[in-house]
C-alpha positions as CSV (number, residue, x, y, z in Angstrom):
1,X,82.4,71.9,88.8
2,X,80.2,69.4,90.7
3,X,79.8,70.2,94.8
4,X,81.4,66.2,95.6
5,X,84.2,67.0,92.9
6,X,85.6,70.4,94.6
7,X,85.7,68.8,98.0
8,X,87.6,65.8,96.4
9,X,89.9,68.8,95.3
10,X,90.8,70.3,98.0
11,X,91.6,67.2,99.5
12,X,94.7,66.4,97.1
13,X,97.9,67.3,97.9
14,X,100.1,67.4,95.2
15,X,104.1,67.7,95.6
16,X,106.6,67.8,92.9
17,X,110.0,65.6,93.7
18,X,113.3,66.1,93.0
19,X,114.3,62.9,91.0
20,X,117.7,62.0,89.2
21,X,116.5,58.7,88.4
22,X,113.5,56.7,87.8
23,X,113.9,52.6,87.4
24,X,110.7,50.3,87.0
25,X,111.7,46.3,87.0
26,X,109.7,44.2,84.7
27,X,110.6,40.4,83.9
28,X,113.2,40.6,82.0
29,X,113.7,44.1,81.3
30,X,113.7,47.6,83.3
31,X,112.4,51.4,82.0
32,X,114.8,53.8,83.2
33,X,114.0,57.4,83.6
34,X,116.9,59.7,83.0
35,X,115.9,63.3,85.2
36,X,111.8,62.8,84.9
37,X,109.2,65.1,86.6
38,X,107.9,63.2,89.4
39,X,104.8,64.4,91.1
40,X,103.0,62.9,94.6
41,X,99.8,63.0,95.3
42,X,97.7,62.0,98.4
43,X,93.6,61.3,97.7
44,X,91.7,60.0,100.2
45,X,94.2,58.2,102.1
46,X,96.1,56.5,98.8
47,X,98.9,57.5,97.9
48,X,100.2,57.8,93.8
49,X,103.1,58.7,91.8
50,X,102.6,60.4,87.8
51,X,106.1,60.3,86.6
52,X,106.4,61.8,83.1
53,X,109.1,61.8,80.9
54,X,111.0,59.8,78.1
55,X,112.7,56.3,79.0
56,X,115.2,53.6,78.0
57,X,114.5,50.0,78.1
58,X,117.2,47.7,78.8
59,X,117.2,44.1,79.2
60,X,117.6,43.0,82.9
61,X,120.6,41.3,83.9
62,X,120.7,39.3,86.8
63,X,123.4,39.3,89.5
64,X,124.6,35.7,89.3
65,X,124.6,35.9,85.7
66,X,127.0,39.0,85.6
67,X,129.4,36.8,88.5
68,X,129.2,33.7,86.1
69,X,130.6,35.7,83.3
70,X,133.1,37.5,85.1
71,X,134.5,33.9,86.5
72,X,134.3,31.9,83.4
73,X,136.1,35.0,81.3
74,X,138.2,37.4,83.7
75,X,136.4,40.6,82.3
76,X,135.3,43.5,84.4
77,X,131.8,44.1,85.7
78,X,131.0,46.9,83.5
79,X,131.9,44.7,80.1
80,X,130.4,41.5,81.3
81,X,126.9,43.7,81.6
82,X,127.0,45.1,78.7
83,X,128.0,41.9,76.7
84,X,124.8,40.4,78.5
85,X,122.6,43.4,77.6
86,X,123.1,42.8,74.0
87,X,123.4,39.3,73.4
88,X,120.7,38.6,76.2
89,X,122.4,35.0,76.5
90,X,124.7,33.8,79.1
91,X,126.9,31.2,76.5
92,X,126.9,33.9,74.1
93,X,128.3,36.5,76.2
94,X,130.9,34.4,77.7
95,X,131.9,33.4,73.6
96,X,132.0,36.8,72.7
97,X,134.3,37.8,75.6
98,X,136.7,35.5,75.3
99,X,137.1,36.1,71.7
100,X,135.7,32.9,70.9
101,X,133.9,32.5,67.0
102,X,130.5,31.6,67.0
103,X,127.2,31.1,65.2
């Protein structure tokens, strides 16, 4: 191992976390991270996270979009979500809730 490479070595410090839950926000959609290994490590001064395991991806709902819903069909929070996570459209998830037919 090179003389500049060892030293650089010594210098990490590496700490594995205890983490339920790992959530990255994209446009539009999120990964989350059911139970991942999640390690820290400081080089240098810089700070970096390696987290490793399998994900989801979900379509992101946004608040006001879940409130809208709720208003316009008197469903719950937990079905107005998931009506927007699969239809991915506001005017179709309210349709769909309210038992309306549509194409």
């Amino acid at each position: 191992m090179m003389p500049n490479l060892r030293k650089l070595m010594r210098q990490v410090k590496a700490e594995e976390l205890e983490v339920k839950e790992v959530i990255m926000r994209f446009d539009g959609k999120e990964w989350v991270f059911k139970n991942p290994t999640v390690m820290r490590m400081e080089v240098m001064g810089q700070t970096t996270f390696q987290v490793v395991g399998g994900h989801e991806e979900r379509p992101l709902v946004r608040e006001e979009d879940v409130e809208l819903v709720m208003e316009k069909t008197g469903k719950g929070r937990e079905e107005v979500v998931k009506a927007l996570e699969e239809s991915k459209d506001i005017a179709e998830a309210i349709l769909k809730l309210s038992g309306s037919p549509h194409q």
